[in-house]
Phi, psi and omega in degrees: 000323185282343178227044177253319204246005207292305190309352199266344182294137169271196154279355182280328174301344196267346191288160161284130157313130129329124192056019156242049171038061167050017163269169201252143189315341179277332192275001163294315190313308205278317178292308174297313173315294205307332201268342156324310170315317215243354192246344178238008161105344200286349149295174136252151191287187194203178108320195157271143178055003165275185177277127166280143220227145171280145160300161166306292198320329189291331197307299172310323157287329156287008165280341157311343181246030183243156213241131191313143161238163166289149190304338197277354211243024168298316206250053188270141193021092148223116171236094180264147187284334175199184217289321208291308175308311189259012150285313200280007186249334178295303189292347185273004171269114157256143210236152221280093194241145178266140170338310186284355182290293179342322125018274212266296174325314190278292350165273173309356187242329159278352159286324196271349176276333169288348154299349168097015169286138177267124225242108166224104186306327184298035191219088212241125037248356179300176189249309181200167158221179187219138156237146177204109178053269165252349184270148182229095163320109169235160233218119168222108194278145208206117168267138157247097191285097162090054169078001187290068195277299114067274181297298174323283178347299203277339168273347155323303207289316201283345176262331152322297168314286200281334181278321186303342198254316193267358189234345170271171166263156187299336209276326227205048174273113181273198195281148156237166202219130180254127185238109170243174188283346178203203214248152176262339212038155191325001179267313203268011167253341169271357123006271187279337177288309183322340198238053164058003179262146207263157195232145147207176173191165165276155183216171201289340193255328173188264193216146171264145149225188167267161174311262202325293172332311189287336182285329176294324178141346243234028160250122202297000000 
C-alpha cells in the first residue's frame, strides 16, 4: 500500500492514532477495514505478519466492481497455481460482449424456455446454463466473425472444457453446448460432437443442430 498509493496520502493520513504505538492513520484505516472484511467472509483470516488473501466468496462479490476488459486480454500473464485462484480471477472479471453475442443469447434462452428449459444467465463468467428436471446443460455462445468457424470452434471447445473442470464437481458435470450465430462446417461439428460437446447454431429462417443436439432436446 506504501509504495502503490503512498504518494497519494494526504496529512492527516500520515498523524499517529491515538493508543496505536504511534501508527499512522491510513494503516489503523486499512487494519479496520480488513478485519470488517473478514468479519463478513469476504477475507480469509491470518496472522501476524501473513498475506492478506480475499475468500472465494469476496472473489465473487467483487465482481460487479471491477471495470469490463475484453474477453480477449482476461487471462494475459495469468498463471494460477490451483482450480481456486483461477475461479476467483475469472468470476472476478466482466467481460466486454458485442451485441450481436447478446443477441444470439437472448434469442436463444427464450426459444429454449418455451421448450420447459429453465434458461440462466446468472452464472458469470459462463454464457448460459439450461435445466430441465435433473439435467443441466452449460452454453458458450460464439459469433463467427467473416466465416472463421475455425476460430469459433477452438474457443467454444477451450471454454467449455475449462469452465466445466474449474466451476463444476466430478458429481455435478453437466452437458456442454456450443452455440454458434451460423454453421461452423461439418469437420469441426464432428469435433466437437466426438468430445461430447453438443453443436446448435442459426440459420436465416431459425435454428440448426448436429444429431445430438436434437435427440437432446437442445435445438429451437
Amino acid at each position: 500500500m506504501e509504495d502503490k498509493f503512498g504518494h497519494q496520502f494526504t496529512p492527516a493520513d500520515r498523524l499517529p492514532r491515538v493508543g496505536r504505538r504511534g501508527e499512522e492513520a491510513w494503516r489503523n484505516n486499512l487494519d479496520s477495514l480488513y478485519h470488517l472484511l473478514k468479519k463478513e467472509g469476504l477475507m480469509m483470516p491470518s496472522s501476524r505478519g501473513d498475506e492478506w488473501r480475499i475468500s472465494p466468496q469476496g472473489a465473487i462479490f467483487s465482481a460487479s466492481h471491477l471495470d469490463p476488459v475484453d474477453e480477449r486480454d482476461l487471462l494475459s500473464d495469468f498463471f494460477p497455481k490451483d482450480a481456486s485462484e483461477y475461479v476467483a480471477r475469472v468470476a472476478g472479471r466482466e467481460l466486454t460482449k458485442k451485441r450481436e453475442h447478446e443477441d444470439l443469447l437472448r434469442s436463444y434462452g427464450q426459444e429454449m424456455a418455451s421448450m420447459r428449459w429453465r434458461p440462466s444467465t446468472k452464472v458469470h463468467p459462463r454464457d448460459l446454463e439450461l435445466v430441465r428436471d435433473t439435467r443441466t446443460w452449460l452454453v458458450e455462445v460464439k459469433v463467427v466473425y467473416k466465416g472463421n468457424g475455425t476460430e469459433a470452434a477452438r474457443a467454444a471447445l477451450a471454454q467449455l472444457l475449462e469452465y466445466r473442470h474449474f466451476f463444476y464437481s466430478e458429481e455435478v458435470k453437466p452437458g456442454m453446448v456450443a452455440l454458434f450465430s451460423e454453421e461452423i462446417g461439418g469437420a469441426h461439428i464432428s469435433l466437437l460432437g466426438e468430445l461430447g460437446i453438443r453443436v446448435v447454431w442459426r440459420t436465416r429462417t431459425g435454428w440448426g443442430g448436429e444429431a445430438g443436439a436434437y435427440s437432446g432436446g437442445l435445438v429451437p
